[in-house]
PASE-207433 format. One line per field, with one value per residue (C-alpha): z, x, y; residue in three letters. Coordinates in Angstrom, 3 decimals. Layout:
<nodes>
pz	[Z, ...]
px	[X, ...]
py	[Y, ...]
aa	[ALA, ...]
</nodes>
This chain:
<nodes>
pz	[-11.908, -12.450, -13.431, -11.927, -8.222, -9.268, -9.633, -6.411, -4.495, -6.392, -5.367, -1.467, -1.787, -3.183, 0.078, 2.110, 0.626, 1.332, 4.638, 5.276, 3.400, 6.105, 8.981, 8.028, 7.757, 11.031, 12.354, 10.950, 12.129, 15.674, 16.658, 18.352, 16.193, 17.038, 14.774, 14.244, 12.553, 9.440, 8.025, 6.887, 3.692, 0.633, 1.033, 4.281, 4.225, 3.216, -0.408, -0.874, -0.004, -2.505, -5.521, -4.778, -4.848, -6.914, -8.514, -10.302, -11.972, -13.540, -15.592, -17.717, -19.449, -21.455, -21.466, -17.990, -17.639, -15.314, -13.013, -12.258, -12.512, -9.776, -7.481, -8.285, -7.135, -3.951, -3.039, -3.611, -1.122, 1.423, 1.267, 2.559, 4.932, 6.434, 6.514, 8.681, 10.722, 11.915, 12.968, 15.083, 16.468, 16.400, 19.352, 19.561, 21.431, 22.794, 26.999, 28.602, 29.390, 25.459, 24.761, 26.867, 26.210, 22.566, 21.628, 19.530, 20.506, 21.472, 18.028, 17.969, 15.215, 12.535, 12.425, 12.199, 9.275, 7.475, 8.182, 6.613, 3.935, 3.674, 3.933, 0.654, -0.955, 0.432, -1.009, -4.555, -4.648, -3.578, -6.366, -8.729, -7.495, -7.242, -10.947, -12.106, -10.592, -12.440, -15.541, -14.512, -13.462, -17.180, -18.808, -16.940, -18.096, -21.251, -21.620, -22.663, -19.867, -22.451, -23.161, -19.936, -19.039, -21.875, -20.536, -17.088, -17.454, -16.227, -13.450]
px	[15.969, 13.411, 9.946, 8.233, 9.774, 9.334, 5.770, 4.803, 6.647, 4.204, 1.785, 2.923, 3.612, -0.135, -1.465, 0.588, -1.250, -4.563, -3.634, -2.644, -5.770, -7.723, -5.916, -6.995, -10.268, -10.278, -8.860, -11.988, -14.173, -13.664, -10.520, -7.572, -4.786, -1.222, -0.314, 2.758, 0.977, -0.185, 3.071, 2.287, 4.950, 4.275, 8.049, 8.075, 4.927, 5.336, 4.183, 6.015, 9.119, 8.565, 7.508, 10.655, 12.850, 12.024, 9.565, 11.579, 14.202, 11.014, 11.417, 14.003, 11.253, 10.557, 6.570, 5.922, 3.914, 1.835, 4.644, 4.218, -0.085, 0.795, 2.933, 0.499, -2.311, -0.217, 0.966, -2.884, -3.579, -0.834, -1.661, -5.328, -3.966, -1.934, -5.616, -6.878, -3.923, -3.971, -7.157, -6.680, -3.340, -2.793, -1.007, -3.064, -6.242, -4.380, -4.654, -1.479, -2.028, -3.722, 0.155, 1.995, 0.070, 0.383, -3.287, -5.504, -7.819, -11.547, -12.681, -16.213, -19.023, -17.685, -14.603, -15.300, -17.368, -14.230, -12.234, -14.754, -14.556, -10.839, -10.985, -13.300, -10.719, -7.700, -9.833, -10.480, -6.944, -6.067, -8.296, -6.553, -3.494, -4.721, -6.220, -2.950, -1.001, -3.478, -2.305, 1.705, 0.579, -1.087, 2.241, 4.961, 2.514, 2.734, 6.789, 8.428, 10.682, 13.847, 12.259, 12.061, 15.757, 17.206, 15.812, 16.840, 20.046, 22.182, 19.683]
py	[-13.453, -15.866, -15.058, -17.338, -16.223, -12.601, -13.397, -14.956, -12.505, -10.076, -12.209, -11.512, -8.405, -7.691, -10.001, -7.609, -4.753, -6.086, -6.843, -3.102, -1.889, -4.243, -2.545, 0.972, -0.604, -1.658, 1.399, 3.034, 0.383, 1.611, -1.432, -0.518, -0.786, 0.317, 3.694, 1.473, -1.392, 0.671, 2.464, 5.781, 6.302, 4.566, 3.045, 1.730, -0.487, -4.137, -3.678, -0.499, -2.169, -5.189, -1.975, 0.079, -2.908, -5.672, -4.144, -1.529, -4.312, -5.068, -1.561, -3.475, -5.053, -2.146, -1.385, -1.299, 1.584, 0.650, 0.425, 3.978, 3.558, 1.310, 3.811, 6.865, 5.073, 3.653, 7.274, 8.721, 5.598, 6.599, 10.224, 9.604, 7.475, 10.242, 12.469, 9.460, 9.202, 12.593, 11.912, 9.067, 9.751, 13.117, 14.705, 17.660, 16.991, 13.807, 13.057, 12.477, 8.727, 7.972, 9.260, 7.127, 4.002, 4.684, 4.808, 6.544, 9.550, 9.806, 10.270, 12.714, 11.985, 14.168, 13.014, 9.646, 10.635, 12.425, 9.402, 7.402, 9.568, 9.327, 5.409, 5.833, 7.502, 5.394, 2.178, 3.503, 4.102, 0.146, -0.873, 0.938, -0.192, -3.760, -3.106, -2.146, -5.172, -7.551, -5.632, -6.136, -9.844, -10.319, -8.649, -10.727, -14.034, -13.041, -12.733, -15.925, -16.974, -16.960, -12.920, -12.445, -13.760, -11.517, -8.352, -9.166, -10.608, -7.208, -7.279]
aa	[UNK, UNK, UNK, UNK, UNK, UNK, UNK, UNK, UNK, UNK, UNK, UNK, UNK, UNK, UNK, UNK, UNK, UNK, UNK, UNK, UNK, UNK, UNK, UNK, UNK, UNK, UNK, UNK, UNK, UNK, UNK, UNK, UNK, UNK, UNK, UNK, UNK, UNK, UNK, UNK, UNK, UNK, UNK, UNK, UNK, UNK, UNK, UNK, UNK, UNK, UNK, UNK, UNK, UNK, UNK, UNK, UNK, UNK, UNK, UNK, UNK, UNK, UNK, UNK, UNK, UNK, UNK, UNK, UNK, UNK, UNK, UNK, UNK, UNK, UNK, UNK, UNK, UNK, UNK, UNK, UNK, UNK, UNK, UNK, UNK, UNK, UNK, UNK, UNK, UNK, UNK, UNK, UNK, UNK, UNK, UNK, UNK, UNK, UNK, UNK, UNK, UNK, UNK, UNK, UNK, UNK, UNK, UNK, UNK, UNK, UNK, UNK, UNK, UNK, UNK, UNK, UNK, UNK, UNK, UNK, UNK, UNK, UNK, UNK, UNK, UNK, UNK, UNK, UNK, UNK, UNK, UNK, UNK, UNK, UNK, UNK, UNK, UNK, UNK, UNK, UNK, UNK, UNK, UNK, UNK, UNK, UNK, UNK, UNK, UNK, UNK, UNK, UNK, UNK, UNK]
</nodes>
């Protein structure tokens, strides 16, 4: 494994997150998004994918703890996600054609307000994970490449 690879696909996976966190933004924002285009568990999402791969050779390095900072924070974000999903795209409450066209419900005042609540939430929580992947991008900087290579060699 090389480092330097290992830390530009960190850096895509993190631009993957972002662009997730900017679909549940629009989502709240009143666009019409596809329920499909925002995965709902923390493993099937782009970034999720990268963290539960790659990411965890990188616990081989020794250290890491904010490896699991990083998934906390990315389940917290996925679990408010879920609260706004079942908001939008419920089934209860849900006309017959709204399910067979695949989009979201009429959404009344208040719970467009408890989404936006949830979306507070859901953002915290990417800023902590963000936070926390500046700390892992700081950490793998700081390893020698020949350090690094030791540690990962089994890998």
């Amino acid at each position: 494994m090389d480092k330097t690879l290992i830390l530009q696909s960190l850096g895509e996976a993190k631009k993957a997150h972002l662009k997730w966190v900017q679909r549940a933004k629009l989502l709240i924002e009143g666009l019409a998004i596809d329920e499909s285009a925002i995965p709902l568990n923390c493993t099937d999402c782009a970034f999720g994918k990268w963290f539960y791969s790659e990411g965890q050779k990188l616990n081989a390095l020794g250290n890491m703890g904010c490896l699991s900072d990083i998934e906390k924070a990315h389940f917290t974000l996925h679990d408010e996600y879920m609260k706004i999903f079942k908001i939008y795209f419920s089934d209860n409450d849900r006309t017959f054609f709204s399910k067979i066209f695949n989009s979201k419900k009429k959404i009344n005042e208040k719970d467009k307000e408890i989404a936006k609540g949830h979306f507070m939430k859901l953002q915290a929580a990417s800023d902590e994970v963000l936070e926390h992947i500046g700390r892992l991008e700081r950490r793998l900087n700081a390893i020698s490449q020949s350090s690094f290579d030791a540690n990962m060699s089994g890998i």
